[in-house]
C-alpha positions in Angstrom: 77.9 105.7 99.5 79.5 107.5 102.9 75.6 107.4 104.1 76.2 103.6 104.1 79.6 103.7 105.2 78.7 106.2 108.3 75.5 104.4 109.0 77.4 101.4 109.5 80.5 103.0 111.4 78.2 104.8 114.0 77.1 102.1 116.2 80.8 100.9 116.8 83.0 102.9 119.7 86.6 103.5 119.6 87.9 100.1 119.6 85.2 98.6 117.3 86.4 101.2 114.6 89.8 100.7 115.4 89.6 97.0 115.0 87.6 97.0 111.9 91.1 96.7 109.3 91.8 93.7 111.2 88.7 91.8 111.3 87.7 92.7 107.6 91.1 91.4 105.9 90.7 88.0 108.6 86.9 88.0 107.1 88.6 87.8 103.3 91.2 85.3 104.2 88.7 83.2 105.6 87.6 82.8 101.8 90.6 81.1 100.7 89.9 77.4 100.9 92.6 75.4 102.7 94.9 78.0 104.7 92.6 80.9 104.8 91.9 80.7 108.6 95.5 79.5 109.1 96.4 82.9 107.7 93.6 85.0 109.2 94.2 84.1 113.0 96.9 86.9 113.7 94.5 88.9 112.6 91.7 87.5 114.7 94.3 88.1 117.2 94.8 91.6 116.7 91.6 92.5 116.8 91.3 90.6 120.3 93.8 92.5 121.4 92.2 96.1 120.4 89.2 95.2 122.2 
């Protein structure tokens, strides 16, 4: 399990890693039908922001 978890960590740098809460919680809101990307843009916009 932290083999997969490393292996897919390891290609991002600094900011990538640091933006990765952000961008997976906006990829689950996305899911919600209706306001799920209403809800997720401040987090798009946070991870903007970090990179």
């Amino acid at each position: 399990m932290w083999s997969i978890i490393v292996a897919i960590l390891l290609p991002l740098n600094g900011c990538g890693v640091a933006a990765l809460p952000c961008r997976v919680t906006s990829a689950a809101l996305k899911i919600v039908p209706v306001v799920g990307h209403q809800i997720a843009m401040p987090l798009d916009a946070c991870a903007a922001a970090i990179d």
